[in-house]
C-alpha positions as MATLAB code, in Angstrom:
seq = 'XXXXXXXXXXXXXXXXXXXXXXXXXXXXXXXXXXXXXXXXXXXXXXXXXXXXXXXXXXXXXXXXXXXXXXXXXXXXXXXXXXXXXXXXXXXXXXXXXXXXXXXXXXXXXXXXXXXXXXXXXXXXXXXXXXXXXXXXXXXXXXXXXXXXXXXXXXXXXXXXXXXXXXXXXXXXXXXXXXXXXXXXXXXXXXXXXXXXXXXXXX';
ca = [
     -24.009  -19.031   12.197;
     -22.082  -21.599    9.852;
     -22.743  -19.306    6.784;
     -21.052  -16.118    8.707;
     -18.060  -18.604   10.265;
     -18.039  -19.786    6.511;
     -17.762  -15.855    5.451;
     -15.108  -14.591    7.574;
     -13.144  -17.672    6.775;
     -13.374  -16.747    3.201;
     -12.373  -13.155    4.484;
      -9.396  -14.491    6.133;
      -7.771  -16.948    3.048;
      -8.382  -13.737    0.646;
      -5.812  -11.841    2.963;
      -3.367  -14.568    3.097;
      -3.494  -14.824   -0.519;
      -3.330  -11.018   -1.330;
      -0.455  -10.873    0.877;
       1.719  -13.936   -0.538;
       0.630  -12.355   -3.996;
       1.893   -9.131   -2.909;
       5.312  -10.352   -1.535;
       5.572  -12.956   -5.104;
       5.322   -9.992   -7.358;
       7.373   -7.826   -5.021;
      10.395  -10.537   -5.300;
       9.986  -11.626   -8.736;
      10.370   -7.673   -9.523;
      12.998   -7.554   -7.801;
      11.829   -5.137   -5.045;
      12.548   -2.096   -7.497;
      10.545   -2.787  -10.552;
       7.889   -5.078   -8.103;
       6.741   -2.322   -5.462;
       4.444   -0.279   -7.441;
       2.662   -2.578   -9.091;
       2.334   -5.252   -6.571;
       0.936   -2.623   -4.404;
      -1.226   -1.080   -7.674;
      -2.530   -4.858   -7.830;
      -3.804   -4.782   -4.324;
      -5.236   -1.452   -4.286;
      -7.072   -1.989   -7.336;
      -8.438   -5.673   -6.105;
      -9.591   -3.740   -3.052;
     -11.262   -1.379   -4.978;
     -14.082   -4.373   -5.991;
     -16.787   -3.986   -3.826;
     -17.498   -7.390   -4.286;
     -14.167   -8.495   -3.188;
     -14.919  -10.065   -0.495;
     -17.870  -11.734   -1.057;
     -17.103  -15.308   -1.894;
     -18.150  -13.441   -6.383;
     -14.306  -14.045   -7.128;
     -12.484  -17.840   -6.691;
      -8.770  -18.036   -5.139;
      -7.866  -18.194   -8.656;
      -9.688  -15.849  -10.186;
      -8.319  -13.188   -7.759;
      -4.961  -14.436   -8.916;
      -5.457  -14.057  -12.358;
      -6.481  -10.554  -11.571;
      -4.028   -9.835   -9.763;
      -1.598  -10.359  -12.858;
      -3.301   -8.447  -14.685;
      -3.462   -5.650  -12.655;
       0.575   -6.092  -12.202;
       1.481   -6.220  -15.785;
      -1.373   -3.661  -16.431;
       0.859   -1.036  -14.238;
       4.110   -1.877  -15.562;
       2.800   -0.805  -19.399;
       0.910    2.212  -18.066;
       3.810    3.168  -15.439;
       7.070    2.012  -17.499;
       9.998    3.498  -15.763;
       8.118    5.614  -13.477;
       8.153    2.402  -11.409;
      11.064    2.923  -10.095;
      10.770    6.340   -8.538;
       9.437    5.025   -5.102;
      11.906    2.181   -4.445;
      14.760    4.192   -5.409;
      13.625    6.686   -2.416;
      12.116    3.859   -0.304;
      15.799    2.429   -0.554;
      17.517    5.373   -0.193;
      15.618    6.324    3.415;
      16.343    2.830    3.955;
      19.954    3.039    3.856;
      20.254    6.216    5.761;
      18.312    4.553    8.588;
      21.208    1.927    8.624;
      23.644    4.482    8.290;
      23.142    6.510   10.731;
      22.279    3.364   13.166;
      26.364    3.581   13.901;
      25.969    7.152   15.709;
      24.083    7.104   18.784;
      23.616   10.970   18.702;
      22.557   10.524   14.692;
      20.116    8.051   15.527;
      18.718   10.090   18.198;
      18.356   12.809   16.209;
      17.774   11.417   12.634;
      16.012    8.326   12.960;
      12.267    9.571   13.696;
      12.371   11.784   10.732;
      13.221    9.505    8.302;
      10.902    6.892    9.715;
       8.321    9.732    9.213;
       9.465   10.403    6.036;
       9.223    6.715    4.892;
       5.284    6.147    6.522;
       4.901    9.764    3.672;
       6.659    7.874    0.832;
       4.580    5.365    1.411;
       0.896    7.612    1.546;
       1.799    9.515   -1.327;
       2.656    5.848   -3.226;
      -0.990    5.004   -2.229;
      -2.435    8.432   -3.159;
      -0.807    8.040   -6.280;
      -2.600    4.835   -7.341;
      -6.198    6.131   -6.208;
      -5.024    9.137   -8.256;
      -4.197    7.248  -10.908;
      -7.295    6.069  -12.542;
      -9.734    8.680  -11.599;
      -7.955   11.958  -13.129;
      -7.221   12.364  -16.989;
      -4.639   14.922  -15.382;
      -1.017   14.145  -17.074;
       0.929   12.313  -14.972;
       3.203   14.843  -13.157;
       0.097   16.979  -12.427;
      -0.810   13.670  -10.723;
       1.884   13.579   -8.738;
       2.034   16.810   -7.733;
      -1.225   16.290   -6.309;
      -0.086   13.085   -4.468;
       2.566   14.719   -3.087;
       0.558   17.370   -1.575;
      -2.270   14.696   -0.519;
      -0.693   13.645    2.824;
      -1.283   17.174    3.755;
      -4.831   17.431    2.871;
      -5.963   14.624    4.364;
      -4.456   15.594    7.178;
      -6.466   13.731    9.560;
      -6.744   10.279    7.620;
      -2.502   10.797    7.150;
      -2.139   10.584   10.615;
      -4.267    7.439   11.127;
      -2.743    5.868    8.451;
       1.113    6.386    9.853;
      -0.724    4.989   13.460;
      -1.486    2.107   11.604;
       2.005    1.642   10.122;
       3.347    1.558   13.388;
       0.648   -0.207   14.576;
       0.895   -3.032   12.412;
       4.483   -3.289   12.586;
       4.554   -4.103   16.512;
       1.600   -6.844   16.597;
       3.664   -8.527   13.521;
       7.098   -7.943   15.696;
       4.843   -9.773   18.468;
       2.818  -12.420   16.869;
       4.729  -13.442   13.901;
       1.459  -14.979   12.901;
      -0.011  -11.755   11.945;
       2.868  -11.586    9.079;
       1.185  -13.516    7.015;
      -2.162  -10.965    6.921;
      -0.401   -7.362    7.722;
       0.626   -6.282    4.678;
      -2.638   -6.481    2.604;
      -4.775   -6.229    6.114;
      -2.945   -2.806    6.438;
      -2.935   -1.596    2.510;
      -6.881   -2.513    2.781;
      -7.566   -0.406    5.844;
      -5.030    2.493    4.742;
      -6.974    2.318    1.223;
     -10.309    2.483    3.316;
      -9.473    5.309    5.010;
      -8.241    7.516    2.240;
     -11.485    6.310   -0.093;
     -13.328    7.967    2.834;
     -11.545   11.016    3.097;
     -11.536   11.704   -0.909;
     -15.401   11.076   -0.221;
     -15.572   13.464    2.209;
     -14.132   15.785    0.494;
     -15.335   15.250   -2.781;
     -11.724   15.830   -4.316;
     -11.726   12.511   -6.601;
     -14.906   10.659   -8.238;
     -15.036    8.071   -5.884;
];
């Protein structure tokens, strides 16, 4: 009983550090050149089965984490800045059109739609990443389009966005495990899928 208490303990300080790692390298990038590989980091940490195991220390998932970070900037260079510029730019026009009641009736699901697929195809992208020798706009083609054929796991994924974003509106609390909580299930869910179908080597 104290071993599994001990376990899920373990569980529970790994998320709180993934997700004040993920927020550090999102501000010391600045938000634009941070996203990506912040996110990369994650995604890449979660992708150790032995993550959460009590294997790594707190500081040996740091150091990976750094690695993984500056790892994505080399590989990525400028191409890190293609999903915060349109992250942003949804962003603004959700402010924008905040002023017009009839605009933000009309307008404001679809871009909030729009911004849970930015977001997918960002995700897609990194599990994309490493397992294709593709070149990299074939990659993104195919991240674009995989939303669309994952259809199913899409949809649970955008539930989970909006999920995740009322129980931390309601339990600030939950802040400080929501962002790599959610990026682990959302990867989860997508490994599956890509399983399922057999479209990557998983």
């Amino acid at each position: 009983m104290f071993e599994r208490a001990m376990k899920w303990l373990n569980v529970l300080v790994l998320l709180i550090e993934l997700n004040i790692l993920w927020l550090l390298g999102l501000i010391l990038g600045l938000f634009f050149i941070g996203l990506v590989p912040s996110t990369s980091a994650m995604i890449r940490l979660f992708e150790k089965s032995d993550l959460f195991t009590g294997y790594y220390s707190y500081v040996g998932v740091f150091k990976l984490y750094c690695h993984y970070y500056v790892e994505t900037i080399k590989t990525c260079k400028w191409r890190v800045l293609l999903f915060p510029i349109v992250v942003s730019t949804i962003y603004l026009e959700l402010l924008f059109i905040q002023k017009d009641q009839m605009m933000r009736a009309v307008f404001q699901w679809p871009l909030l739609i729009l911004l849970a697929y930015v977001l997918l195809v960002l995700i897609n992208s990194i599990l994309i990443d490493d397992r294709s020798t593709e070149i990299w706009w074939k990659k993104a083609v195919f991240a674009l389009m995989s939303p669309l054929v994952l259809i199913g796991e899409s949809i649970i994924c955008i539930l989970l966005i909006l999920t995740f974003a009322i129980i931390s509106l309601a339990y600030h609390w939950f802040f400080f495990i929501a962002i790599s909580l959610f990026l682990y299930t959302t990867y989860r869910c997508l490994y599956n899928g890509y399983q399922k179908k057999g479209l990557l080597k998983i």
